[in-house]
VMD Tcl script that builds the backbone (N, CA, C; Angstrom):
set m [mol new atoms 288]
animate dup $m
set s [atomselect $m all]
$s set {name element resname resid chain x y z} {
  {N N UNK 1 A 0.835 -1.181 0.000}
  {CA C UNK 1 A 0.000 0.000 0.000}
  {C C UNK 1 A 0.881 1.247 0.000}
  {N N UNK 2 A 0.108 2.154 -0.619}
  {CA C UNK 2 A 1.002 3.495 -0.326}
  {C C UNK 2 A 0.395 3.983 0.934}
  {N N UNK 3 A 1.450 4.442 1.453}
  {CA C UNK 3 A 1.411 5.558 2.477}
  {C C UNK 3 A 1.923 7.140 2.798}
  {N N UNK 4 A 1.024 8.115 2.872}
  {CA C UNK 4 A 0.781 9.827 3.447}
  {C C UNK 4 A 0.701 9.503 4.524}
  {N N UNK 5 A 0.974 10.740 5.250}
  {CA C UNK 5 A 1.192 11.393 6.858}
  {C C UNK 5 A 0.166 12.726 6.859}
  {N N UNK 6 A -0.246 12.532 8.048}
  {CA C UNK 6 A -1.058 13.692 8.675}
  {C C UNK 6 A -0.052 15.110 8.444}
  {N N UNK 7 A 0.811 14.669 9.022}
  {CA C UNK 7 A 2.311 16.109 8.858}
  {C C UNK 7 A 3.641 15.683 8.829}
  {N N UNK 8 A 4.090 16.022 8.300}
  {CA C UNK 8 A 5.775 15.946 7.776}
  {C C UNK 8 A 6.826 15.727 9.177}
  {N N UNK 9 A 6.258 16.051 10.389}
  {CA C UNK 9 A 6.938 15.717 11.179}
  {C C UNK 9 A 6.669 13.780 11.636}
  {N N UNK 10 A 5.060 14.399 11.284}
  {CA C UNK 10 A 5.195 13.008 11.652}
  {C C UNK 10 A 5.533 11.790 10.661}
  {N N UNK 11 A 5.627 12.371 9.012}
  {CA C UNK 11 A 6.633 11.433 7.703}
  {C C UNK 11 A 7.924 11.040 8.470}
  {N N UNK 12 A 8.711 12.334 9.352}
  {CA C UNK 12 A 10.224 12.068 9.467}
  {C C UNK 12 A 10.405 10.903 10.870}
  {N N UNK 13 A 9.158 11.422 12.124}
  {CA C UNK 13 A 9.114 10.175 13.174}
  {C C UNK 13 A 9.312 8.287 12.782}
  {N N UNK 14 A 8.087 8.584 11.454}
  {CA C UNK 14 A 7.870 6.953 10.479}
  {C C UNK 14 A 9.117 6.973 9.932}
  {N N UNK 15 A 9.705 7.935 9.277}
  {CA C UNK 15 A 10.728 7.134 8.149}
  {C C UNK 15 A 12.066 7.212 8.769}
  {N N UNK 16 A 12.202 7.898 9.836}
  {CA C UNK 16 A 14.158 8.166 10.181}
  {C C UNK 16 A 13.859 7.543 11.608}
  {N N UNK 17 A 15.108 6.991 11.652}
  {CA C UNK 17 A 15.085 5.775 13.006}
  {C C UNK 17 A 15.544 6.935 13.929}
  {N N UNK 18 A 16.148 8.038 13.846}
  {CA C UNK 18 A 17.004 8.365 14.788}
  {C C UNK 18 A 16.017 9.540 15.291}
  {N N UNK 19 A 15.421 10.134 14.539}
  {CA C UNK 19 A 13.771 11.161 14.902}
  {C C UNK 19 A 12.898 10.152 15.588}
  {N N UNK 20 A 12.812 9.067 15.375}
  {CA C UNK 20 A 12.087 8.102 16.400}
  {C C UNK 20 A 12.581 8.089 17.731}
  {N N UNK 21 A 13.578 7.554 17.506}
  {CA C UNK 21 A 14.340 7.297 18.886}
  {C C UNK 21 A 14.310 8.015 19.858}
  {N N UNK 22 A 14.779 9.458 19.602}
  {CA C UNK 22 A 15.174 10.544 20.021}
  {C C UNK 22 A 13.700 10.886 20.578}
  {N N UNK 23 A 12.751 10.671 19.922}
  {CA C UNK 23 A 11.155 11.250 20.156}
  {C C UNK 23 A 10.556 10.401 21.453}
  {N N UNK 24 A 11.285 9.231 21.161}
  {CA C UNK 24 A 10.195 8.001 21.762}
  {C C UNK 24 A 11.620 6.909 22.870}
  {N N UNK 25 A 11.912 6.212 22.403}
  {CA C UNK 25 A 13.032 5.274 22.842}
  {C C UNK 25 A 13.709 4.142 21.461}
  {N N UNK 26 A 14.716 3.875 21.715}
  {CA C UNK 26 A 15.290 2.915 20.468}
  {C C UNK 26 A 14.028 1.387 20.455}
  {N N UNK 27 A 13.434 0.565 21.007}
  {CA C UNK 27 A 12.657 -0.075 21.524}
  {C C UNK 27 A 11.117 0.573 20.404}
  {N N UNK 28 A 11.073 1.520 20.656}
  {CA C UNK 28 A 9.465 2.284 19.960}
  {C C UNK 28 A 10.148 2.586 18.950}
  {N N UNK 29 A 11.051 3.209 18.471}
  {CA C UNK 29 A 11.830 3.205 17.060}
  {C C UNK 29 A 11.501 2.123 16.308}
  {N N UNK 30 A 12.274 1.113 16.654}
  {CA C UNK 30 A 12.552 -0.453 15.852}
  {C C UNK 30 A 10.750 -0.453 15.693}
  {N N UNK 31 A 9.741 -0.602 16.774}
  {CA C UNK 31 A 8.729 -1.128 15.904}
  {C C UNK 31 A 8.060 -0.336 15.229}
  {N N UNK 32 A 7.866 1.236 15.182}
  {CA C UNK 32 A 7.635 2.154 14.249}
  {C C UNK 32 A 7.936 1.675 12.993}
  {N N UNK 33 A 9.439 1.542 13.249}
  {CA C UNK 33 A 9.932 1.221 11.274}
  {C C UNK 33 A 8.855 -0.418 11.005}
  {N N UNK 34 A 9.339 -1.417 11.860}
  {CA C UNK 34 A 8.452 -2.547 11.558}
  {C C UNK 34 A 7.213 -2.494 10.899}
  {N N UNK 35 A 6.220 -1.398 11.786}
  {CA C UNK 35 A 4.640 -0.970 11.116}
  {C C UNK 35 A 4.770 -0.682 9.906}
  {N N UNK 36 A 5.897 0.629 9.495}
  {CA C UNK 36 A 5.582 0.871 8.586}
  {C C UNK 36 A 5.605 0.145 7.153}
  {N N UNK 37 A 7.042 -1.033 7.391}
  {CA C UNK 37 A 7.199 -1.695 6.987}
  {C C UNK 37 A 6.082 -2.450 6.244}
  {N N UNK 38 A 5.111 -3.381 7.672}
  {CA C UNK 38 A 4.307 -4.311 7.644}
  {C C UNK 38 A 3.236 -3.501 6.217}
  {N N UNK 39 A 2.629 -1.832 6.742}
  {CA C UNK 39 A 2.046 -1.299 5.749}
  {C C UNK 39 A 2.270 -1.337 4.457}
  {N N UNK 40 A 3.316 -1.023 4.050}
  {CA C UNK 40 A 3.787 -1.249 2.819}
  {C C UNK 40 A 3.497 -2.330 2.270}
  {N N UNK 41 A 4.204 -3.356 2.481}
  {CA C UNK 41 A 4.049 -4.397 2.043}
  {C C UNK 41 A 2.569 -5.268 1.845}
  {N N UNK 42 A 1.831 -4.896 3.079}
  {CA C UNK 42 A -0.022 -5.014 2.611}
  {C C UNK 42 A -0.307 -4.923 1.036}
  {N N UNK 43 A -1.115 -5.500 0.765}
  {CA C UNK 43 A -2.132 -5.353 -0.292}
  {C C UNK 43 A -3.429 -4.913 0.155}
  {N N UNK 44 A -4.241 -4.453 1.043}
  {CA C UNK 44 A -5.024 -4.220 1.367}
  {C C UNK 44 A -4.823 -3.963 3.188}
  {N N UNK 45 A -5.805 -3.268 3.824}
  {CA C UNK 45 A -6.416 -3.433 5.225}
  {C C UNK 45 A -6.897 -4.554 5.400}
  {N N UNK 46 A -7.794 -5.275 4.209}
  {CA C UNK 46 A -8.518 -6.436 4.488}
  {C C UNK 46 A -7.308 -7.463 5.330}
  {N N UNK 47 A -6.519 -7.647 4.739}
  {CA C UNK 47 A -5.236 -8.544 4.639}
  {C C UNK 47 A -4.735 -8.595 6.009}
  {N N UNK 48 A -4.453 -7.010 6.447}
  {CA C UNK 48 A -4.233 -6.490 7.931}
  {C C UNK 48 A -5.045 -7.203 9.230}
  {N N UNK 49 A -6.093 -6.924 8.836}
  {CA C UNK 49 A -7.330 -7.041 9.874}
  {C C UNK 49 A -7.511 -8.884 9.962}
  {N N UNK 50 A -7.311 -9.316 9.219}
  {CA C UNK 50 A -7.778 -11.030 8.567}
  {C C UNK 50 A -6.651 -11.547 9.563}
  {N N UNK 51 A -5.319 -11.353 9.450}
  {CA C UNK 51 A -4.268 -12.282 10.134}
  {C C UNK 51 A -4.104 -11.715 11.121}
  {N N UNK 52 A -4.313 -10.122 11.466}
  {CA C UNK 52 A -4.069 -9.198 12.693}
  {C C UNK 52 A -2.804 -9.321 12.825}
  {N N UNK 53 A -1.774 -8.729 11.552}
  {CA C UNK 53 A -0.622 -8.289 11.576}
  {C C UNK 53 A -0.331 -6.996 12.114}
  {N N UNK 54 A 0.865 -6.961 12.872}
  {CA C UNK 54 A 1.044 -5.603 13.852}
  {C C UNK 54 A -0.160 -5.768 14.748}
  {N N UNK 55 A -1.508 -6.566 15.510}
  {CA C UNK 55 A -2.103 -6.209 15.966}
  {C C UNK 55 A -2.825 -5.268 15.953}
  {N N UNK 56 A -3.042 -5.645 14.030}
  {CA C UNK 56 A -4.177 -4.168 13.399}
  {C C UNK 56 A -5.423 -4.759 13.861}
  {N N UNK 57 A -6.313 -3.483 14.374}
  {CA C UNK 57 A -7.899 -3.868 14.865}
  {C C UNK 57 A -8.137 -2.091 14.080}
  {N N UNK 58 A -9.949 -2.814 14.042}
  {CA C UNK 58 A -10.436 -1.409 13.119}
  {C C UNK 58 A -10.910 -0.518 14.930}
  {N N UNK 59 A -11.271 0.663 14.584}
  {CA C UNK 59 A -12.080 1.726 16.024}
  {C C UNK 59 A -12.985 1.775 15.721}
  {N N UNK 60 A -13.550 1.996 17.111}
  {CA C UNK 60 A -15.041 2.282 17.330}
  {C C UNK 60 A -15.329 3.801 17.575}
  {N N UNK 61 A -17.026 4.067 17.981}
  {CA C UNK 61 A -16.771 5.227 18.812}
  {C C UNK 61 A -16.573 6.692 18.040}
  {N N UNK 62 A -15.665 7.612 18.485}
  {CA C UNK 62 A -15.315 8.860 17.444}
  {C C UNK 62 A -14.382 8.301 16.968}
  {N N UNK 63 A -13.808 7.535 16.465}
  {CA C UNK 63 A -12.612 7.153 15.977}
  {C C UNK 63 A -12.976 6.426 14.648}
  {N N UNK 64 A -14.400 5.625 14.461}
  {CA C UNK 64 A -14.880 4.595 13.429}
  {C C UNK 64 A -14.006 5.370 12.249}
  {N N UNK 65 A -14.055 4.312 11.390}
  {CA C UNK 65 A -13.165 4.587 10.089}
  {C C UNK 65 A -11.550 4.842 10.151}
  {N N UNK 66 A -11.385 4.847 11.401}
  {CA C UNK 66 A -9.694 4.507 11.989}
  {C C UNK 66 A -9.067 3.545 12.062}
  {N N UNK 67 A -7.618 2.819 12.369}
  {CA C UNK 67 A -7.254 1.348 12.376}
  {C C UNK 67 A -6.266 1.781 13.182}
  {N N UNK 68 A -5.665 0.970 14.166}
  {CA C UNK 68 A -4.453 0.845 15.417}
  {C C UNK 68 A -3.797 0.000 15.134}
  {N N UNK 69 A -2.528 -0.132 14.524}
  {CA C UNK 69 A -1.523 -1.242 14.929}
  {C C UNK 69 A -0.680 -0.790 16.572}
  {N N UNK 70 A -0.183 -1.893 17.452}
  {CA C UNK 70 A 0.495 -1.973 18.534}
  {C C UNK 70 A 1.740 -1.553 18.047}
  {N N UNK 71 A 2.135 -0.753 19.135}
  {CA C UNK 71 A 3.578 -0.510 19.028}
  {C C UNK 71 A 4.409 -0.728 20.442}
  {N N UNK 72 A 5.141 -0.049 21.021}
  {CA C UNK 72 A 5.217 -0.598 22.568}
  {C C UNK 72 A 3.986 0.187 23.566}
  {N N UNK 73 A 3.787 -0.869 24.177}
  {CA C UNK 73 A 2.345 -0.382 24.922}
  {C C UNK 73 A 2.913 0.885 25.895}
  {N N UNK 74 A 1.751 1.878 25.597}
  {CA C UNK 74 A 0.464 1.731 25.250}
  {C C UNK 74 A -0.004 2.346 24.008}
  {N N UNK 75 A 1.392 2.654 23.435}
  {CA C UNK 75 A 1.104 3.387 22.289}
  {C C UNK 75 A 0.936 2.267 21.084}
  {N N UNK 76 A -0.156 3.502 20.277}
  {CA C UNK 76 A -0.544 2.833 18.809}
  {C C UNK 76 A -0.664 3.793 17.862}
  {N N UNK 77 A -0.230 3.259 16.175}
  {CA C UNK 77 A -0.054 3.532 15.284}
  {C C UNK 77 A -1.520 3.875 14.636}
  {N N UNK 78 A -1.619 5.021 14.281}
  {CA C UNK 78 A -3.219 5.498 13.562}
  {C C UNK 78 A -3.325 6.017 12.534}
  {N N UNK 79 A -3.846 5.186 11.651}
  {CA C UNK 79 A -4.639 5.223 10.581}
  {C C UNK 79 A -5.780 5.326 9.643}
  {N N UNK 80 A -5.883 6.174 8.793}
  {CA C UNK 80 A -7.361 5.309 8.194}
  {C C UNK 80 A -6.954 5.160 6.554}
  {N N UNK 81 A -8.318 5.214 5.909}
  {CA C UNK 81 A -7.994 4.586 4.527}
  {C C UNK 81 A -8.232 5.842 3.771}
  {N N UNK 82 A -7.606 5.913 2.905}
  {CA C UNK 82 A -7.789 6.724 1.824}
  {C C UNK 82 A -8.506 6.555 0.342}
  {N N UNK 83 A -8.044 5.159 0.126}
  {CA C UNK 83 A -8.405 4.384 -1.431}
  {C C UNK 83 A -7.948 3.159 -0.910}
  {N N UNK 84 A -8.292 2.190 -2.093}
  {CA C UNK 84 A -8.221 0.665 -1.836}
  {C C UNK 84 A -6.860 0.544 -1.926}
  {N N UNK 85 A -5.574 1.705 -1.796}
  {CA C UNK 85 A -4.356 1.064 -2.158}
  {C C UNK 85 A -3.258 2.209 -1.459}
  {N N UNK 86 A -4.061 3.191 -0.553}
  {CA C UNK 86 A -3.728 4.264 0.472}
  {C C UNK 86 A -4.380 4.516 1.627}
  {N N UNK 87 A -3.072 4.518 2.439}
  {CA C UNK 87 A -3.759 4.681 3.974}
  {C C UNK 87 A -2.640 6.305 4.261}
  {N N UNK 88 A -3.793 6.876 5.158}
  {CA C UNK 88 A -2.247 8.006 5.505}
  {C C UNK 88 A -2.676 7.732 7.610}
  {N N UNK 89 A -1.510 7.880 7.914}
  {CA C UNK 89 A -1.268 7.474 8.723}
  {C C UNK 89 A -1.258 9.099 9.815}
  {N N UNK 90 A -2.319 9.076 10.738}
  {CA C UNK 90 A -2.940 10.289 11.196}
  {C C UNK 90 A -2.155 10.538 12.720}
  {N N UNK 91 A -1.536 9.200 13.657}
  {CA C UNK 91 A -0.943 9.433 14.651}
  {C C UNK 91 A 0.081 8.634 15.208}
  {N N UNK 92 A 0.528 8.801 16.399}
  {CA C UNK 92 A 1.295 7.620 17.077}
  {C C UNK 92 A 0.590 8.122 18.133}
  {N N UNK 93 A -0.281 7.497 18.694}
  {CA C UNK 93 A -0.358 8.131 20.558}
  {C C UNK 93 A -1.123 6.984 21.563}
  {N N UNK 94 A -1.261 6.879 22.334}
  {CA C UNK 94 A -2.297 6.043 23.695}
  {C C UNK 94 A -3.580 6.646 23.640}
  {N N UNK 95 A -4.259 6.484 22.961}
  {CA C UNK 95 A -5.616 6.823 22.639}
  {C C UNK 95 A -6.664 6.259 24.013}
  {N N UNK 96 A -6.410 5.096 24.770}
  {CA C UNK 96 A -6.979 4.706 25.998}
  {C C UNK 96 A -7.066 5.482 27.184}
}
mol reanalyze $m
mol bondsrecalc $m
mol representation Tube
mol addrep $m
C-alpha cells in the first residue's frame, strides 16, 4: 500500500530511526519502522485485519473509520484509509 502522513513531522518520526528514537526510545523506534514496513508491504487493510498483523484492529466510537496497529504499549499507530491502495497514517499516541 502506499502511504501519506497527517504532517511531515510526523513522515520524518515513520521514516528516520534516529527522529524516532530521540522522540520516543530505540525499543518504539525499531517497531515504528516494523509498522511501517508491515504497511507497505499489505495489499489491502482487508489482509491487515484477517491475520491481525502488527495487531491491526479497526475503532469504534469517534474514531470509526480509523485502524491501530500496537507498538510498545500503550502506544498505537493510527490510521485510516484513503483508497483501496492508500492509507495516511494520522498518529502515534495512547488513545486509551
Amino acid at each position: 500500500m502506499q502511504i501519506k502522513y497527517k504532517s511531515k513531522k510526523l513522515e520524518r518520526i515513520c521514516n528516520d530511526f534516529g527522529d524516532a528514537k530521540k522522540r520516543y526510545s530505540e525499543e518504539m523506534a525499531v517497531k515504528i519502522q516494523q509498522r511501517i514496513q508491515e504497511l507497505s508491504a499489505a495489499d489491502s487493510i482487508i489482509i491487515l485485519l484477517q491475520f491481525s498483523i502488527g495487531g491491526c484492529h479497526s475503532l469504534k466510537g469517534n474514531r470509526k473509520g480509523q485502524y491501530a496497529m500496537d507498538l510498545v504499549q500503550p502506544f498505537r499507530l493510527l490510521f485510516e484509509k484513503v483508497d483501496e491502495q492508500t492509507i495516511r497514517i494520522i498518529s502515534i499516541q495512547d488513545y486509551h
